[in-house]
C-alpha positions as CSV (number, residue, x, y, z in Angstrom):
1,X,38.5,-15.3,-6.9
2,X,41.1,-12.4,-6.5
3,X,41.4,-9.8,-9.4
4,X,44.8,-11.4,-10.1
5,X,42.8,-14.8,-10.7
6,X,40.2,-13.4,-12.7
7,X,39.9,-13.5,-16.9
8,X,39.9,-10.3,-18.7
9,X,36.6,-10.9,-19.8
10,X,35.8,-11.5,-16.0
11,X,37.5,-7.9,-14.6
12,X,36.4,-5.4,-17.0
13,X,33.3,-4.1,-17.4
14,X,30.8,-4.7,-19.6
15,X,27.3,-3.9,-19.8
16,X,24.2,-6.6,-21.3
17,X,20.8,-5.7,-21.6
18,X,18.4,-9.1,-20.9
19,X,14.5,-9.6,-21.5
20,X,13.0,-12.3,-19.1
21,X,9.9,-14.3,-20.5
22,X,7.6,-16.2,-19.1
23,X,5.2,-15.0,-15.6
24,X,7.6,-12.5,-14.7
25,X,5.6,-9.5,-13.3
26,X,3.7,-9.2,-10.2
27,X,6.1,-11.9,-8.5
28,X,8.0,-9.0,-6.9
29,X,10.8,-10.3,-9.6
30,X,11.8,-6.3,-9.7
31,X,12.8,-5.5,-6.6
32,X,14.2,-8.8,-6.3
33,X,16.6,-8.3,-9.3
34,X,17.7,-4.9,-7.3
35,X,18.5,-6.5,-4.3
36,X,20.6,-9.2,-6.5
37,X,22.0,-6.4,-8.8
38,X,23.3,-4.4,-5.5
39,X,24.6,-7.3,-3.7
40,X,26.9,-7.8,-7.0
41,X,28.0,-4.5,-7.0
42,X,25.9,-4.1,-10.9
43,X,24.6,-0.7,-12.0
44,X,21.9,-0.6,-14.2
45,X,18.0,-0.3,-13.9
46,X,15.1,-3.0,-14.6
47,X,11.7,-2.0,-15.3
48,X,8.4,-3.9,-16.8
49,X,7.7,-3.9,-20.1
50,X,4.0,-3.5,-21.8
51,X,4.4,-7.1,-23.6
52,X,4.6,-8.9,-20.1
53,X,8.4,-9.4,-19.8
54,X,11.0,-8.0,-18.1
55,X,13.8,-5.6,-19.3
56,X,17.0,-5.2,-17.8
57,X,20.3,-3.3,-18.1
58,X,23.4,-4.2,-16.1
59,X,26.8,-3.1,-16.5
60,X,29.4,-4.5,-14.2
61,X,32.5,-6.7,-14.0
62,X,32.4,-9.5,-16.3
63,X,31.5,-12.0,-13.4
64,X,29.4,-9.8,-11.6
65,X,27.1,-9.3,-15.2
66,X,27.2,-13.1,-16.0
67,X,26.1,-13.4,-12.2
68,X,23.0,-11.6,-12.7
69,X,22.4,-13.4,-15.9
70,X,22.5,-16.6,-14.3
71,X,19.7,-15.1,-11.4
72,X,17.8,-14.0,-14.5
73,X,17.4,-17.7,-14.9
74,X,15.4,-18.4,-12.4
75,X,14.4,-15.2,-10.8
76,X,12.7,-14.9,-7.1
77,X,10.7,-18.0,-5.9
78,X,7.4,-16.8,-7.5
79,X,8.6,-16.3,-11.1
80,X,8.2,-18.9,-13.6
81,X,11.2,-17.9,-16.0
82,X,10.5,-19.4,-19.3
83,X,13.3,-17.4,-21.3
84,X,16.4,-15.1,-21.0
85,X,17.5,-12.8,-23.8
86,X,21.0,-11.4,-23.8
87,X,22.4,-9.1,-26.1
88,X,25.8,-6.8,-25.0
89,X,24.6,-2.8,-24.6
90,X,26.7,-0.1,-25.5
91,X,24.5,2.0,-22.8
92,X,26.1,3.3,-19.7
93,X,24.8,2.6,-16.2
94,X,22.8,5.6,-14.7
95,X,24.9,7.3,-12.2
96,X,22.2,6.4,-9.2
97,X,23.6,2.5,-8.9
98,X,20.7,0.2,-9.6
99,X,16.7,1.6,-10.1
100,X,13.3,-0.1,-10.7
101,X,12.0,1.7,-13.2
């Protein structure tokens, strides 16, 4: 999909921070979700939280945000995702691309 062909919802950015449930750490799910984030051209950062979940912040195009979303899903082959929380972020992106934090 061109620029021309894409919603404005789709072409400006946005930025959505997500918590992942379910057995979501120590399945490499962090690095993972870089790799993902980067290949999407999405800024942001994900770290592991003290509750067992994962937190994430990515700011992108529309598309390339509700991309990640949708990998939040299901996450790398050893993750068992059981839920995805999405709420929009007013946050900006740290200007070093995408971290694990």
């Amino acid at each position: 999909m061109t620029n021309a062909e894409q919603t404005p919802d789709q072409a400006e950015n946005r930025a959505a921070r997500v918590v992942v449930t379910g057995e979501v750490q120590g399945v490499s799910y962090r690095e993972s979700c870089r790799r993902a984030a980067e290949s999407r051209g999405v800024a942001g950062w994900v770290r592991n939280t003290e509750t067992g979940t994962v937190e994430a912040l990515f700011v992108g195009s529309g598309a390339a945000v509700d991309a990640m979303i949708d990998w939040c899903r299901t996450g790398p082959p050893a993750a068992e995702v059981a839920g995805v929380h999405v709420e929009p972020s007013d946050e900006s992106a740290p200007e070093a691309g995408f971290t694990v934090r």
